[in-house]
N, C-alpha and C positions, 0 to 999 in steps of 0.2 A: 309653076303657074297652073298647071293643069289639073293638080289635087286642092287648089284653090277655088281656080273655077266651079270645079265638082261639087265644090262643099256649098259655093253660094248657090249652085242650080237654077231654077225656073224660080226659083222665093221672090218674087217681087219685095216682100219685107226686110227677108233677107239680104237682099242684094241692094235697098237703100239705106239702111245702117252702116254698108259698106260703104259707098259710097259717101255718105255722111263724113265721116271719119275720114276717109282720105281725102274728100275735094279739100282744096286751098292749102297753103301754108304751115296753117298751125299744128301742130302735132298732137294736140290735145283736144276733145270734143265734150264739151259736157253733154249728159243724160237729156238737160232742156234743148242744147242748140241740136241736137239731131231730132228731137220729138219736132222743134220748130220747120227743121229742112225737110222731114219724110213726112209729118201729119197723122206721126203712132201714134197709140198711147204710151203712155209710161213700161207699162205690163208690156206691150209687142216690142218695144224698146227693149228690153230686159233680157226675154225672152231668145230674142235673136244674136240680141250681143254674146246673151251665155251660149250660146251653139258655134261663136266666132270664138269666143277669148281664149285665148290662148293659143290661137293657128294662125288666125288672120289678125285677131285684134288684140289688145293688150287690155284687162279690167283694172284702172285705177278709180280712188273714190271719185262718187260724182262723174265719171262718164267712162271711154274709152281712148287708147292712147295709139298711132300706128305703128306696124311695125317697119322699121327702116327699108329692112330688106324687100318688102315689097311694097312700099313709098312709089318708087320708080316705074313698076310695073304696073299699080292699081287698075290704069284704063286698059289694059292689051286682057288681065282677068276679069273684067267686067267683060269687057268685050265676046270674053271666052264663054264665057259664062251664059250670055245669050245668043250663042250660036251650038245649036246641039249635035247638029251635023257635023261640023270641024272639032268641038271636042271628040265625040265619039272616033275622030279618026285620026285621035292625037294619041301618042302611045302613053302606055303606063307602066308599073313595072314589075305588073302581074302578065302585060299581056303589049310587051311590045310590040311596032309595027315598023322599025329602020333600023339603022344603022348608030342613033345618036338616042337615048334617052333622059330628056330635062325633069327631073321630079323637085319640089321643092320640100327637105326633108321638116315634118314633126315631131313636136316632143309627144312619146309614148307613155308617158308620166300619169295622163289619163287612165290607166288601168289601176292607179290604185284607189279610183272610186270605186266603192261597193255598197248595194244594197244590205239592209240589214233586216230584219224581223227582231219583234222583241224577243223572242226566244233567244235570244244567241247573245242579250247583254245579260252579264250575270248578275248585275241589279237588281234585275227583274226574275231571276230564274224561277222561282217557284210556278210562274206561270207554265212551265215546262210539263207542272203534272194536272192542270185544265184543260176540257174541253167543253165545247159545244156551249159555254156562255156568249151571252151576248148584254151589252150596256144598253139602261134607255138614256135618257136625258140626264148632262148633269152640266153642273152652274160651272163656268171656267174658272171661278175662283174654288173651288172647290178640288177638281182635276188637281192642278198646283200645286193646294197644300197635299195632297194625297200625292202626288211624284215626290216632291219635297221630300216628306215625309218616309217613301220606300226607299230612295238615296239614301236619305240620311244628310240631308243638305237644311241645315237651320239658319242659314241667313234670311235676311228680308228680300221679296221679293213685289216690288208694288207698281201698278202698271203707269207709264209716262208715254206721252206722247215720241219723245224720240227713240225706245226701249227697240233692241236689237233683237230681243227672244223676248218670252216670258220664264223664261228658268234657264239661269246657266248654274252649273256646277262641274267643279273639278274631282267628285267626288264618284261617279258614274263609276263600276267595274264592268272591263272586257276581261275576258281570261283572269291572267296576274295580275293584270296592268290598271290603273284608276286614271283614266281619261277627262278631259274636256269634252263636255256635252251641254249642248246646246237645243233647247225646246219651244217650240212655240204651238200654242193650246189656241182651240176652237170649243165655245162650249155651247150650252142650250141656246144662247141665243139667236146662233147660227143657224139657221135654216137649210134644210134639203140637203142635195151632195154636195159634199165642200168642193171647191175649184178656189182655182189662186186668185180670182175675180173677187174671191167675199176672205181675202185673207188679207186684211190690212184698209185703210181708207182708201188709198193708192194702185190696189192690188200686190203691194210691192213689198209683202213680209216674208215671204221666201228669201228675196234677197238679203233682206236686213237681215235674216238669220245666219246668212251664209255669209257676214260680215263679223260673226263674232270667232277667236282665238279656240275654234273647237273642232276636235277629230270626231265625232258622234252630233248627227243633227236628225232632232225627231219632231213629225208633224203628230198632234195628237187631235182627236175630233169622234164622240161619243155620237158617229153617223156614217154613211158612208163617203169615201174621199173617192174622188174620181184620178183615173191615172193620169190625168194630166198634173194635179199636184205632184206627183211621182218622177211624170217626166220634166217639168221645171227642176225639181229638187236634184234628179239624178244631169242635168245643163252647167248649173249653181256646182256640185261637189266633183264634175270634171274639171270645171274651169280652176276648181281651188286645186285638186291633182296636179294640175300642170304645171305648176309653180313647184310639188316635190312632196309637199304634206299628206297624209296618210288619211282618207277622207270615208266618213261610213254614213249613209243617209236612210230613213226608213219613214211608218206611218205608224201608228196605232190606230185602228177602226174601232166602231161600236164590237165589232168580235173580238180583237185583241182586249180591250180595255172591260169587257165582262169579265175572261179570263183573269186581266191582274186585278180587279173586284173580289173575284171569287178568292184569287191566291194569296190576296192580303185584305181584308175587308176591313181591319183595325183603322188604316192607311186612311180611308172613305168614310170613317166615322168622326169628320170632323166637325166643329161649330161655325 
């Protein structure tokens, strides 16, 4: 209970999602009835759940689920939670303080998120021998066929309102191995530094991305991307870690996407 309390901290946000999800009976919460209980948005919704799921809270579609084992306890770690004096002088088990030490154990599973750089799919490797390009503006339908295209991925790909990415393919190389990747493009019409705010109508295409059957998830945008798309995405590929799948998350900026410009320029010669 006490590496619980810790995680939901001082977060006000945090700590009503929690709550959310446990008050009452049901075991299941949708994404709307906790927006309706706490007064987030969608995005603060999201955002906080992915920093839970998988310790404190369970991610199924459409909202979150609790978990049993601490059902029973919810209000004694709330409780813990906002009191910082009695946490601090609760033990841990880096840094005991009695005779009895209660930890609640997690899964470690999270570590097999990883950031990624385009340099290291070998997809893309030719970019390995550019530097110092940088992209100006390009049209999002354009981006696509031009990824499309350096995969090697000739399916259709046409944008719909319920669409999880704008480019999947099973076609992506790491090392050996030909992976599931999963891509969602930001193009000229995007404005200034991308944030997760101008990624979707909802804010809420990180997620939909991190909802498709993929070990490779890349945000692309011919500008600069702020870390907080980074730290959402790296929330999203713990949460998918924990369940046991093998999770790689990264960006292309206007400096990356010069480079694979330069490294393949055929790619970008489309109509």
């Amino acid at each position: 209970m006490t590496t619980a309390a810790r995680l939901i901290g001082r977060s006000k946000a945090r700590r009503a999602v929690f709550e959310a999800v446990y008050t009452g009976k049901k075991k299941f919460k949708s994404i709307d009835e906790i927006m309706a209980v706490t007064n987030l948005s969608k995005v603060r919704v999201l955002q906080e759940g992915a920093k839970l799921d998988g310790l404190l809270l369970v991610k199924v579609p459409n909202g979150y689920t609790k978990k049993k084992e601490l059902a029973p306890r919810y209000r004694h770690i709330l409780a813990l939670a906002s009191n910082k004096k009695q946490l601090e002088r609760l033990p841990t088990k880096t840094a005991p303080k009695g005779t009895q030490v209660i930890n609640v154990t997690f899964p470690r599973k999270g570590q097999n998120a990883k950031f990624i750089s385009i340099d290291e799919i070998d997809s893309f490797k030719n970019v390995r021998n550019v530097d110092g390009a940088r992209s100006g503006p390009v049209a999002e339908k354009k981006l696509k066929g031009a990824f499309a295209k350096i995969i090697g991925e000739k399916g259709s790909f046409k944008d719909w309102g319920g669409e999880r990415s704008d480019l999947f393919s099973t076609k992506v190389r790491l090392g050996s191995r030909r992976v599931p990747a999963a891509i969602a493009f930001k193009g000229k019409a995007t404005k200034g530094k991308l944030v997760p705010g101008k990624m979707g109508k909802n804010g809420d295409q990180i997620n939909r991305l991190f909802t498709e059957p993929a070990e490779v998830f890349l945000v692309v945008y011919p500008g600069e991307i702020d870390s907080s798309v980074i730290s959402q995405m790296r929330a999203f590929a713990i949460g998918s870690a924990l369940s046991g799948a093998r999770v790689m998350y990264g960006v292309v900026d206007a400096t990356d996407l010069g480079r694979l410009r330069a490294a393949y320029p055929m790619a970008f010669k489309l109509r």
